[in-house]
Every structure is written in structure tokens, then in C-alpha cells.
C-alpha positions in Angstrom: 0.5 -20.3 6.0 -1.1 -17.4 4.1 -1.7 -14.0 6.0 -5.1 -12.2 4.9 -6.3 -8.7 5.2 -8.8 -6.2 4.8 -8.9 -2.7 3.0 -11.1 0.0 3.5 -11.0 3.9 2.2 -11.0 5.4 6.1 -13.7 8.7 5.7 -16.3 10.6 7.3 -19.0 8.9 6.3 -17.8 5.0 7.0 -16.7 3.1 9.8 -14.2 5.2 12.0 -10.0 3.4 12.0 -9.9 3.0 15.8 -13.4 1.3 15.3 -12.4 -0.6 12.0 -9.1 -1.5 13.4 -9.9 -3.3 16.5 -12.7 -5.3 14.9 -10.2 -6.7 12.2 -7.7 -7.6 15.1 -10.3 -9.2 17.4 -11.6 -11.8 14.2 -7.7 -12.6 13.6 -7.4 -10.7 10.3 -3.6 -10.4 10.1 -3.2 -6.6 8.2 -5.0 -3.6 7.4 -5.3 -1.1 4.5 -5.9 2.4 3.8 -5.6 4.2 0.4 -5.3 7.5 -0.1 -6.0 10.3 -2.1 -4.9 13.9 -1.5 -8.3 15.6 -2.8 -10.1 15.4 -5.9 -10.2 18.2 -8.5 -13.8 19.2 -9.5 -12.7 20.0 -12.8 -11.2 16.2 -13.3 -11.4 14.9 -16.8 -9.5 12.2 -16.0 -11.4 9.0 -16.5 -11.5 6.9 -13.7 -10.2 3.6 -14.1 -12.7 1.5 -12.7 -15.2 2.9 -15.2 -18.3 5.2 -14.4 -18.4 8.1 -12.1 -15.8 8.1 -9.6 -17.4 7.1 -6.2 -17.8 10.5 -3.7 -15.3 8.7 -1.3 -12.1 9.1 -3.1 -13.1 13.1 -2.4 -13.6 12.1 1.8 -10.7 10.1 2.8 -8.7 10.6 5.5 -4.9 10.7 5.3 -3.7 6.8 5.7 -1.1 8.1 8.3 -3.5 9.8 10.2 -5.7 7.1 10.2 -3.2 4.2 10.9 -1.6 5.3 13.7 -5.2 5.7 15.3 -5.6 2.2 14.6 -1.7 1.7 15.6 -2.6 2.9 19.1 -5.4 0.8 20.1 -4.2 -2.8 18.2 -1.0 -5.0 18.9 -0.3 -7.2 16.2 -2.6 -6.4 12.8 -0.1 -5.2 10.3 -1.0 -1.2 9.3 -0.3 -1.0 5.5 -1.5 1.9 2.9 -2.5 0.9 0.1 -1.9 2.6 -2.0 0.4 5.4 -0.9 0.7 8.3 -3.7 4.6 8.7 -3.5 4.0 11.1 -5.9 2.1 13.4 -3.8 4.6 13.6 -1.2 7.6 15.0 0.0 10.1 12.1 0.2 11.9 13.4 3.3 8.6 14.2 5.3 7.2 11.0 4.5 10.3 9.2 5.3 9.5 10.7 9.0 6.0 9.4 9.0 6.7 6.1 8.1 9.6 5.5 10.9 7.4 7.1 13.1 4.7 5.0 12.4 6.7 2.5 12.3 8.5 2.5 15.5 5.0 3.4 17.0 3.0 0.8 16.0 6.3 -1.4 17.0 7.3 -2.1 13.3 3.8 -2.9 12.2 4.0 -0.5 9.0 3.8 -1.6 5.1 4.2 0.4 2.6 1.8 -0.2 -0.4 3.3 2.7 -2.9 2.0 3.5 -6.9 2.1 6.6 -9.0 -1.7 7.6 -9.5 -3.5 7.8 -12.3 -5.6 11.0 -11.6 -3.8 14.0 -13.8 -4.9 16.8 -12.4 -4.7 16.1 -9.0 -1.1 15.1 -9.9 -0.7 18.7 -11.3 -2.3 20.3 -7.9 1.0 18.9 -6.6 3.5 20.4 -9.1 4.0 16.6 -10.7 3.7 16.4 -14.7 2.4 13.1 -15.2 4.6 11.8 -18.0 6.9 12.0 -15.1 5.6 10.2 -12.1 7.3 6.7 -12.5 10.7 8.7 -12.4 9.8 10.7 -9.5 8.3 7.5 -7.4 11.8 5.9 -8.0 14.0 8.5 -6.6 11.6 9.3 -3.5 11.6 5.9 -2.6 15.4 5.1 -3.2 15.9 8.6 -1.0 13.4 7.2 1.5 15.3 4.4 1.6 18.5 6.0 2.6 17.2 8.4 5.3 16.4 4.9 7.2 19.0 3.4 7.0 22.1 6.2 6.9 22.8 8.2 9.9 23.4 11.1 7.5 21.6 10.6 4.1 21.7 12.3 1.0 20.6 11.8 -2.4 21.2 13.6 -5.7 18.6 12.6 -8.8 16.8 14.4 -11.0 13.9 15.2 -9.0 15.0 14.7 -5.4 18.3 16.2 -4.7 19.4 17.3 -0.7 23.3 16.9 0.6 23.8 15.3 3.9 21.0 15.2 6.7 20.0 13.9 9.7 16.7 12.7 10.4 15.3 10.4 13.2 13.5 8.2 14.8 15.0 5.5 12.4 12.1 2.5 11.8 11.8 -0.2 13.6 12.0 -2.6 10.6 15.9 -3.1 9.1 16.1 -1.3 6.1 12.5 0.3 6.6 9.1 -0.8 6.3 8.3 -2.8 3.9 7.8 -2.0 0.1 4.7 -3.1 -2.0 4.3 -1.9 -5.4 0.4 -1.5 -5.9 0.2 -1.8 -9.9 -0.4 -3.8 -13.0 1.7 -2.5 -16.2 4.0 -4.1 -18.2 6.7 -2.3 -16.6 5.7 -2.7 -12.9 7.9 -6.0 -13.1 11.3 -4.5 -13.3 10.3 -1.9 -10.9 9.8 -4.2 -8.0 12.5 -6.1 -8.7 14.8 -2.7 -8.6 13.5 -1.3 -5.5 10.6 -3.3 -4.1 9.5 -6.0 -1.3 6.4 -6.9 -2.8 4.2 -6.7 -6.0 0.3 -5.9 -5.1 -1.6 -6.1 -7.7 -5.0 -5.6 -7.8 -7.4 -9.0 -8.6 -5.2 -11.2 -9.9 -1.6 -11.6 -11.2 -2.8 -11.5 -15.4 -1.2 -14.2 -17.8 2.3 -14.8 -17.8 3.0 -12.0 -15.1 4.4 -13.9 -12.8 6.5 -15.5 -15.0 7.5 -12.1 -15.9 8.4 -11.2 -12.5 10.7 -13.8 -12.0 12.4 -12.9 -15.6 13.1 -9.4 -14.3 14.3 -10.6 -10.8 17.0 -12.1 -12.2 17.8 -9.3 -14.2 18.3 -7.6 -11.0 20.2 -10.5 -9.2 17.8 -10.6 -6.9 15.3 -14.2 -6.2 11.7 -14.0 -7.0 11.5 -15.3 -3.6 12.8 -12.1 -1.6 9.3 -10.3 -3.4 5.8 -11.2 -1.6 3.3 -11.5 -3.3 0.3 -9.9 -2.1 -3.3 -9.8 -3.5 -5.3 -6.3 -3.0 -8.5 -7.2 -3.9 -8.7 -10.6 -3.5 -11.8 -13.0 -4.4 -14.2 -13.4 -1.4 -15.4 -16.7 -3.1 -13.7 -19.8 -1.4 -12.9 -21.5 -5.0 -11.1 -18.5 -6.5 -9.4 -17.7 -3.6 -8.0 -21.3 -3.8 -6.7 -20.3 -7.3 -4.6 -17.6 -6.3 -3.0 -19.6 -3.2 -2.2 -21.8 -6.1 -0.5 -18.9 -7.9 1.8 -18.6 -5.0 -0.2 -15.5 -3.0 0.6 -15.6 1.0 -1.2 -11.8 1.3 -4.0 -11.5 0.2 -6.1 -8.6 0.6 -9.7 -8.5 1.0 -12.0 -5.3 -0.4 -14.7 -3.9 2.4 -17.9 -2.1 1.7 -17.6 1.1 1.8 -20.4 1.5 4.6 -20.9 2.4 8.5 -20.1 -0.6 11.4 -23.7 -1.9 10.8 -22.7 -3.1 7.2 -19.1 -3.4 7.7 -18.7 -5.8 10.4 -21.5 -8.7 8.8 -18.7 -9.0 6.1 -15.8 -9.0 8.3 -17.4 -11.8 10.3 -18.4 -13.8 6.8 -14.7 -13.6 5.6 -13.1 -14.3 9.2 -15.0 -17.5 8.8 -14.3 -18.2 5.2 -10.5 -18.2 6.0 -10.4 -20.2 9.5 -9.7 -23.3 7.7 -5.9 -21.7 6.8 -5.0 -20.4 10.5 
């Protein structure tokens, strides 16, 4: 049985987590998102991917952390995911803390939807040279991944290099929360398989990706069924969202308006009953 979703950019000026969160609990919606972004140089040239002027609430979210374990706190069973997570942006041990903290908060409720960023400037705000992000995602997360799971960690790399700590609470989850990889290139394939739980892309999977996937699973030794596959943005028209259960989706993510309760809710209702027929 496929698990769906909602995703909303938590800010000032839209419908508050704690609100948000126990509204998608109450209609059954089995996991919640929240992106994030850091800030927002004013002196971006950066195009923004989705074409147009980037919308004024990239520049207003909260910080997913924050924001989730408000939502962690007054919920019981939604799964609390970012998505995306700028690894990037963040110190690997501290954030390694917030996520078994969230984790064993919310009762191991956490995913982890992680990418790189694509905004170059903000990158730079944070001491990251772009050409280098991919690199530096890898170690953080393969770091991460041993403060949960070693009693004392350490990791040497290029960019992350600390000799033996300690560091609890430990998450709840074995081995962590889980991983999601929240990207589209060619090379996100051999990524996930490397170091990743799930691949998230956004829409749709793209010709032949899939396929791909599985090609650089077994590169890895690993089956293309240890990956979920989860859909961030998925189609709120009952035909398409057939097609990608067809592709083999069992997350699948839906897009909210970025708007107060008043508009919000209407659509959270509309896509509760839209997927009743698969619970």
C-alpha cells in the first residue's frame, strides 16, 4: 500500500507547523515535509531553477528542525521528513545531534530528505565553493552516519575530518533516520546507491532513470529494492498519479499552496479524498 504526503515551505506568512501538522495527521496523510533554506542573498545572480523570480518565501522559512519538532510534539504517527535538507549548509556533527534528537523525540518519526543546493551564493555565505558541494554532502553524511551508529566516531575525509567522539542521544531508527536523496542529475544514481535510502525526485522519475538506478545498485551490491522511491511533487490528478504507482512509487509527496489555513486546508481535504481509495 502506498504512503502519501504533503510538503509545505513552514514561514511567517503561511500556515503555522503545529497548525499544519495536526491537520495532515487528522485526514490520515502518512508524512510531512519541510524544505529549507538558510537565507537568501540580495545580491543572488543565481537563476532560480524553476524559472522567473524566486518566490519571497524561500527568504521566510523557518528552519525544518525547528519547525518539525513543533509538529513532532503535538502528532503521533505522521512521519516528519525535510525535504530538502541543505547538507551543505551544515555542520555534520551538529546536525547529526538534531536529527537523533528529533528522532528519538518524535519516537523515530524523522526522514531525512538531503541535496546539495543550487543557490551559489548562499552556498559561499557558508564557506562552501560550489564546484565542491557533491564531495562535501558525501563525507557529512557518511560522518553522520557514523556518529549514530558508533559509540565513539570518527571520520577523516577531505572536508570533514575529527578523531574519536562521543555524541548522544543515538536515533531511534537503526542505523539513523532515514536517507532520501532529493535530486535529478545523471549522477544522483550512483549516489543513492553509495550512501542513500531513497531517491526523491522531484515530478517524475525522467526516461530510463529508473532503469538507471537499478544499473548503479548493482554496482554497489546493493538491490534496487533496499531504495524507496519517493515522489516530491507528485501529480494531484488521479490519472497521473496512477502512472507513477505504475513506475513503482510507494511515497509520494504532494506540493501545498503556499497560503494561510483558510487556503491550505480546502486542498488538504481535496487530496485526502483523492487517495482514500488506496488506504
Amino acid at each position: 500500500m502506498p504512503n502519501f504526503g504533503v510538503s509545505i515551505f513552514p514561514t511567517d506568512t503561511t500556515i503555522q507547523p503545529i497548525q499544519m501538522a495536526q491537520a495532515a495527521e487528522e485526514r490520515g496523510f502518512d508524512s510531512l515535509f519541510f524544505p529549507e533554506h538558510t537565507h537568501i542573498p540580495v545580491s543572488r545572480t543565481t537563476p532560480f531553477p524553476g524559472g522567473g523570480d524566486l518566490p519571497e518565501y524561500y527568504w521566510r522559512s523557518f528552519d525544518p528542525f525547528v519547525a518539525l519538532t513543533a509538529a513532532a510534539a503535538v502528532t503521533e504517527n505522521i512521519k516528519l521528513g525535510t525535504g530538502i535538507c541543505l547538507i551543505t549548509e551544515r555542520d555534520p556533527i551538529q546536525l547529526a545531534k538534531e536529527c537523533a534528537s528529533l528522532d528519538l523525540i518524535s519516537n523515530g518519526r524523522l526522514i531525512l530528505g538531503i541535496g546539495s543546493g543550487w543557490n551559489v551564493e548562499e552556498m559561499e555565505n557558508h564557506g562552501i565553493q560550489y564546484k565542491n558541494r557533491w564531495k562535501i554532502l558525501r563525507e557529512r553524511i557518511l560522518a553522520m552516519r557514523e556518529i549514530w551508529t558508533k559509540d565513539e566516531a570518527e571520520f577523516h575525509g577531505q572536508f570533514v575530518d575529527f578523531d574519536p567522539i562521543w555524541s548522544w542521544p543515538k536515533p531511534v531508527q537503526a542505523g539513523g533516520p532515514p536517507i532520501w536523496m532529493g535530486a535529478n542529475s545523471p549522477w544522483v544514481f550512483d549516489r543513492v546507491a553509495e550512501y542513500c535510502d531513497g531517491w526523491m525526485p522531484l515530478g517524475g522519475p525522467g526516461s530510463g532513470n529508473l532503469e538507471r538506478l537499478e544499473e548503479a545498485c548493482k554496482k554497489a551490491n546493493r538491490s534496487k529494492d533496499e531504495i524507496t522511491l519517493a515522489l516530491f511533487g507528485a501529480p494531484g490528478q488521479p490519472d497521473k498519479l496512477e502512472g507513477r504507482l505504475e513506475q513503482g512509487f510507494t511515497e509520494l509527496v504532494f506540493s501545498l499552496p503556499q497560503a494561510g489555513a483558510d487556503k491550505v486546508l480546502p486542498v488538504l481535504d481535496k487530496l485526502a479524498s483523492m487517495v482514500e481509495k488506496y488506504r
